[in-house]
C-alpha positions as CSV (number, residue, x, y, z in Angstrom):
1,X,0.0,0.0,0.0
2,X,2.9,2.6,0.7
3,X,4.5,1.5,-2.6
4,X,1.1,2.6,-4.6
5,X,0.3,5.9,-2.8
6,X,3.9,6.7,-3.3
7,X,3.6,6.0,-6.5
8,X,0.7,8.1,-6.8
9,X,1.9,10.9,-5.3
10,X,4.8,10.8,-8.0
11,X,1.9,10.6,-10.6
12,X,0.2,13.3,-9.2
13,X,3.1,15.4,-9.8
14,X,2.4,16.1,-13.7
15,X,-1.2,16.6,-12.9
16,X,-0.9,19.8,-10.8
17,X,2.0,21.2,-12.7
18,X,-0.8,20.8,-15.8
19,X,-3.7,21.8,-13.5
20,X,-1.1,24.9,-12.9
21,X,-0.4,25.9,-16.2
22,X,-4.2,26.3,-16.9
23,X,-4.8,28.2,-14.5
24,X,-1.9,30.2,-15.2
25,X,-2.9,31.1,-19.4
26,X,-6.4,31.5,-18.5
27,X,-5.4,34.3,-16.3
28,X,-3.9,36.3,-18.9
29,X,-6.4,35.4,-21.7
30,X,-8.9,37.5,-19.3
31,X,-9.7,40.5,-20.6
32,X,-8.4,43.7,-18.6
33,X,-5.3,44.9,-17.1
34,X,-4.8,43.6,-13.8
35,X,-2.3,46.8,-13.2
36,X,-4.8,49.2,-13.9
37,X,-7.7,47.2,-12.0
38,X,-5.4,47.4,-8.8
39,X,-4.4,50.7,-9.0
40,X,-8.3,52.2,-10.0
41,X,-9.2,54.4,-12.5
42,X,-7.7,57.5,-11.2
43,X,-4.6,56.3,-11.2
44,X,-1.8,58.0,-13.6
45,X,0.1,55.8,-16.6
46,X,3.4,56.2,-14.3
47,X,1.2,54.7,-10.9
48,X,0.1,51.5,-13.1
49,X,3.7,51.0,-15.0
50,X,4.7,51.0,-11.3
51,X,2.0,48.2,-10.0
52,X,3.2,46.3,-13.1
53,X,6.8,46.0,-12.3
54,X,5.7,44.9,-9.0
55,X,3.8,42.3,-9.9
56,X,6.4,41.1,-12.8
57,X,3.6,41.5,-15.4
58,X,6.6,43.9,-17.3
59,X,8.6,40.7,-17.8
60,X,7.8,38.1,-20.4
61,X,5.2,35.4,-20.2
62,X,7.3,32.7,-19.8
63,X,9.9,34.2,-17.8
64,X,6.9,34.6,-15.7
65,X,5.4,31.1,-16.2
66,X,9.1,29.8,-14.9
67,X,9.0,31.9,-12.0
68,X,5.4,30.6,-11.1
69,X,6.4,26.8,-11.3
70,X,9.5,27.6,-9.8
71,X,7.8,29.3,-6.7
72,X,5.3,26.2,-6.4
73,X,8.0,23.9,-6.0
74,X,9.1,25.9,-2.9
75,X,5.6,25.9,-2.1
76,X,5.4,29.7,-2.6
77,X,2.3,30.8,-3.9
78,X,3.1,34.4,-4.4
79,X,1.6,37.5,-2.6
80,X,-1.5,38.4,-3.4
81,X,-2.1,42.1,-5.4
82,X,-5.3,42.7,-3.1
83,X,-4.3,43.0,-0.1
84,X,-1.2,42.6,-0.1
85,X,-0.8,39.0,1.9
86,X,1.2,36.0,1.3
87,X,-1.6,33.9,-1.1
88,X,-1.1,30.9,1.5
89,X,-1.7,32.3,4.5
90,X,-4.9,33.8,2.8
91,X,-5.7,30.6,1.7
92,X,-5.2,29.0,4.6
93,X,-7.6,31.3,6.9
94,X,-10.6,30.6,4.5
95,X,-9.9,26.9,4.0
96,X,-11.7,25.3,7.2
97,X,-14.6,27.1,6.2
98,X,-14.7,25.5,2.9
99,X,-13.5,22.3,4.8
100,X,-16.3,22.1,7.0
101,X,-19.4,23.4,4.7
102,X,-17.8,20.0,2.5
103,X,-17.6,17.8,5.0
104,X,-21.0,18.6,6.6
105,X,-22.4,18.5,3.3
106,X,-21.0,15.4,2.4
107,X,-21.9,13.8,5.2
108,X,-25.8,14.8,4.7
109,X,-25.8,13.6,0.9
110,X,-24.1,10.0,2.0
111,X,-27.0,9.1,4.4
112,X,-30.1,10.7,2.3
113,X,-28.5,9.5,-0.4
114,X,-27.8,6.1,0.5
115,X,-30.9,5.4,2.6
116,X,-32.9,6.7,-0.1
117,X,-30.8,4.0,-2.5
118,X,-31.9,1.3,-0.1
119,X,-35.6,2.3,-0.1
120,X,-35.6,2.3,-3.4
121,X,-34.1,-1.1,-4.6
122,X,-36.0,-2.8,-2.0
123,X,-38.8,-1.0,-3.3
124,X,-38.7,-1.6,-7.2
125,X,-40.6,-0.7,-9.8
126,X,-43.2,0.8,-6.5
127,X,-44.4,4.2,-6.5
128,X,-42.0,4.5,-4.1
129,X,-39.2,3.9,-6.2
130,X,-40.6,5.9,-8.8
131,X,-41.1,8.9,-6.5
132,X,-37.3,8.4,-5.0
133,X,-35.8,8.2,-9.0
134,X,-37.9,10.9,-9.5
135,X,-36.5,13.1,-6.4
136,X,-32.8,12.2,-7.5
137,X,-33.0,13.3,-11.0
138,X,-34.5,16.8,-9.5
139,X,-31.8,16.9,-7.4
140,X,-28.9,16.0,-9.5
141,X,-30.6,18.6,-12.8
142,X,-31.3,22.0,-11.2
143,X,-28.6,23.8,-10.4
144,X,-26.4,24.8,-7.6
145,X,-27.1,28.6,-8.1
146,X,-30.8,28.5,-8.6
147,X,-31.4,26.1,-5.3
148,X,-29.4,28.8,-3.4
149,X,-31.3,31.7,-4.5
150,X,-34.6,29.9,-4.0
151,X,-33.9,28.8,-0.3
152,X,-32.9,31.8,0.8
153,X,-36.0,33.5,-0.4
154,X,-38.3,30.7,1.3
155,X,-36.1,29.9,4.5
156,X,-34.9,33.5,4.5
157,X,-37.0,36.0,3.6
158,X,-40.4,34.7,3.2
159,X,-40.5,32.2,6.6
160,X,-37.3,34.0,8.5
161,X,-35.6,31.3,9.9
162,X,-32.8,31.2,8.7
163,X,-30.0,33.3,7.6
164,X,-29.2,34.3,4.4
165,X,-25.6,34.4,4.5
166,X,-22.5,34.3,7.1
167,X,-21.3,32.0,9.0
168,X,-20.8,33.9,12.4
169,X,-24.0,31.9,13.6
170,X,-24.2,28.5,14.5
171,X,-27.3,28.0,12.3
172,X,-25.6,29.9,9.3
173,X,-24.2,26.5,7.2
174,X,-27.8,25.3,6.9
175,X,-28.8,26.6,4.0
176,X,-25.6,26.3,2.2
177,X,-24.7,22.6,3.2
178,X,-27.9,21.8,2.0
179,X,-27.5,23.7,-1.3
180,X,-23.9,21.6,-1.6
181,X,-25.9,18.4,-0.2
182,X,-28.8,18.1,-2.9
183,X,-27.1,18.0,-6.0
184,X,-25.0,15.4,-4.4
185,X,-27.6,13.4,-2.8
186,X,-29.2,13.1,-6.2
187,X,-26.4,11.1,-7.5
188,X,-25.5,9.1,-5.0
189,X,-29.2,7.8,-4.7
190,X,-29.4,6.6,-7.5
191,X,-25.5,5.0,-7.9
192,X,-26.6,3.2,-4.2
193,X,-30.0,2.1,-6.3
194,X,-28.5,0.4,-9.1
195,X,-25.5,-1.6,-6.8
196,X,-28.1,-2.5,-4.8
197,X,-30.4,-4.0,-7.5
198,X,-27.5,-6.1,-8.7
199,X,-26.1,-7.2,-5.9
200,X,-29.9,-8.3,-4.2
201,X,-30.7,-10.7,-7.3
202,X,-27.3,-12.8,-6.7
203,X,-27.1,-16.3,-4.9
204,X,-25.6,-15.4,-1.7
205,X,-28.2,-12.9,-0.8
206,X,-30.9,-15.7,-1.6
207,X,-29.1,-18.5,0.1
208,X,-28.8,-15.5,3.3
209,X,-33.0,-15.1,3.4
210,X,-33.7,-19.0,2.6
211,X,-31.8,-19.4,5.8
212,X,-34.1,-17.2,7.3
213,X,-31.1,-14.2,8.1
214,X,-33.6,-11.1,9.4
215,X,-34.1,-8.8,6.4
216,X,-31.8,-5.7,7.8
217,X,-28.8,-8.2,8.0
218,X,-29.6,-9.1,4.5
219,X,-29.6,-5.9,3.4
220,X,-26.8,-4.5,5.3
221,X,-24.6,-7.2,6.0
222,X,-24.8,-9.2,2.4
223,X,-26.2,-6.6,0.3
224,X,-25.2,-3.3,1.1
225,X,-21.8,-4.3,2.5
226,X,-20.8,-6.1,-1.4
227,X,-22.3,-3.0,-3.0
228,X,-19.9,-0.3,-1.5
229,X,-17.3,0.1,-4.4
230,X,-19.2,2.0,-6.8
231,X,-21.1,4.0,-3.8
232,X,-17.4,4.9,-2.9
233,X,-16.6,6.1,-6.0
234,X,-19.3,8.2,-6.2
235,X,-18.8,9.4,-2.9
236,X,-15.1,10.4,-3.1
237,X,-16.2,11.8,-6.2
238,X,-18.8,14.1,-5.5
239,X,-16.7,14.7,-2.2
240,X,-14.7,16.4,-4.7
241,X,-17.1,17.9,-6.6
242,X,-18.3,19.7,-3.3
243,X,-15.1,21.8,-3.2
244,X,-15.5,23.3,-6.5
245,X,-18.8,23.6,-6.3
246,X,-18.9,25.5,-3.2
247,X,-17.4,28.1,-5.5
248,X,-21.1,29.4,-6.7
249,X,-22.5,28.6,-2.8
250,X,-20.5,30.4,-0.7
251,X,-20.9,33.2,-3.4
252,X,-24.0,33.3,-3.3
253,X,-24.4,32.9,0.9
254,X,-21.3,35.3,1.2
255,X,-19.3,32.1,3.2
256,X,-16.3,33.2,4.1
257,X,-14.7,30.0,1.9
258,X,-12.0,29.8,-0.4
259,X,-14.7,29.6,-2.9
260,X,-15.4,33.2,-2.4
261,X,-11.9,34.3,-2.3
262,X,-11.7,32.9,-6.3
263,X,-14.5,34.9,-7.4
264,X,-13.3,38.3,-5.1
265,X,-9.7,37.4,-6.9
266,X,-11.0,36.9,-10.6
267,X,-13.1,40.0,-10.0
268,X,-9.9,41.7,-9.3
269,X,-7.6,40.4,-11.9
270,X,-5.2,39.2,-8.5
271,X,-3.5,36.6,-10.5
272,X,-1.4,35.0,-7.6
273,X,-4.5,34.2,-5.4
274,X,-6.7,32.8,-8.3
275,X,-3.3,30.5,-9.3
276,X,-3.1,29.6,-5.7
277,X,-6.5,29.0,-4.8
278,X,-7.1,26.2,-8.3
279,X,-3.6,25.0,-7.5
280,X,-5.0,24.0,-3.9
281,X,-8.1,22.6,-5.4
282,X,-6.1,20.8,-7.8
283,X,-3.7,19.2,-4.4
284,X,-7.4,18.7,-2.9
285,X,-9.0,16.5,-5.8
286,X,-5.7,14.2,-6.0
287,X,-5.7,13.6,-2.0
288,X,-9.2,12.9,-1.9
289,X,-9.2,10.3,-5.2
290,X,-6.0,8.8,-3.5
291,X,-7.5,8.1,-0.1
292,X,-11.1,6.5,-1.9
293,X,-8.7,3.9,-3.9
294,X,-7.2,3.5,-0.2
295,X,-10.8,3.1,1.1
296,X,-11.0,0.2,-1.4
297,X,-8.7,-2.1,0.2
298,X,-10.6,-2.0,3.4
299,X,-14.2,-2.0,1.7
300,X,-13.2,-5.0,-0.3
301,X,-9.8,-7.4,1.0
302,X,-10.1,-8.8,-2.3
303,X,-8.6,-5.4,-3.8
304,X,-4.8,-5.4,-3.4
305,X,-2.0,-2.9,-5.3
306,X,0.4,-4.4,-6.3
């Protein structure tokens, strides 16, 4: 096991310096001059030529590529042009808000999601399992925007229960984990349907309720339990998914995320932060597809890496 994550660490290696470069030309195929955005529109021609010294943007693209990959290697991320902070340490204040809208959301979408999975293989071809697909493909079509916009005018300002953005109160990651939560619940319903379905119709699930085994051991213990390698997959997957996507939620609830540092920085042509902020997503997607392969090994013994 040490041999393959080291080995996919290695791999990963390519990946982010690609994921980098990216990030790095769409930057400067934006429209605008970051100079003159960060020094506003009174500035004089000698105050912006200054600002873009500072930032090296007077140098030539790929002596300023060079430098960027050079910096990442030293794990330098640059200072950002906004306010004037090391990109990491700005980074790295927001992240465990972004962190724990994920993880909270996560955790919602994996036990709707897979209870309603459950329900509705055991339930097939029911109007209970047409009602459950039904809910899931709502879930996974509309998007993340639209159910934000629409629960904070029902939860918010219609019914005032809840608030619309912030996350200074405790009740504050309600409305946004649940945003985050649907679209994921959607899939993962439906991924813990079809394992289920397959899985139910083989012998040793059959042989397991001709010997009388109580129907919740059958479905958890031989069922669910040989059905959890595509629900993991989907999970670490849309695990994933979360972090990017909590770029439009925490946007739109004003969540103090790294999510909303992108947009402020994109708004703001701050080039280091924006390169800094995909480069951590990019370090997050790899580590969290590297632990659900480890997951595998201990979902199923069968699975070894060799």
């Amino acid at each position: 096991m040490l041999t393959y994550v080291a080995r996919r660490v290695l791999v990963a290696i390519p990946t982010l310096i690609g994921a980098a470069t990216v990030s790095f030309l769409l930057m400067r195929l934006i429209p605008g001059d970051p100079a003159r955005v960060i020094a506003g529109v009174n500035a004089t021609p000698e105050d912006v030529e200054r600002i873009r010294h500072q930032l090296g943007l007077d140098q030539a693209v790929w002596v300023q590529y060079l430098q960027f990959v050079g910096n990442l290697f030293r794990l330098n991320l640059g200072i950002s042009a906004r306010t004037g902070q090391p990109v990491l340490d700005e980074i790295t204040s927001r992240l465990p808000y972004t962190i724990e809208l994920a993880v909270i959301s996560v955790t919602i979408a994996v036990v709707v999601g897979v209870s309603l999975g459950v329900i509705a293989a055991t339930r097939h071809n029911t109007a209970v399992d047409v009602v459950i697909s039904s809910v899931a493909v709502f879930g996974v079509s509309i998007p993340v925007f639209w159910t934000g916009l629409m629960l904070i005018i029902v939860f918010a300002v219609d019914l005032h229960l809840l608030p619309a953005a912030g996350a200074n109160e405790p009740d504050g990651f309600v409305l946004p984990a649940f945003t985050l939560a649907l679209f994921s619940v959607g899939f993962i319903a439906r991924q813990t349907r079809g394992a289920m379905l397959e899985v139910m119709g083989l012998d040793y699930v059959r042989t397991a309720r001709a010997k009388g085994a109580a129907r919740g051991t059958v479905l958890l213990k031989h069922a669910l339990r040989n059905a959890l390698l595509p629900i993991v997959t989907v999970i670490g997957l849309q695990f994933g998914q979360l972090l990017g996507g909590a770029i439009l939620t925490e946007t739109i609830y004003s969540w103090p995320g790294v999510g909303r540092l992108l947009t402020d920085s994109i708004s703001s042509r701050d080039y280091a932060t924006v390169q800094g902020v995909v480069f951590i997503f990019a370090v997050s997607l790899i580590l969290v597809n590297l632990l659900t392969d480890v997951v595998y090994a201990y979902v199923d013994p069968r699975i070894r890496y060799d």
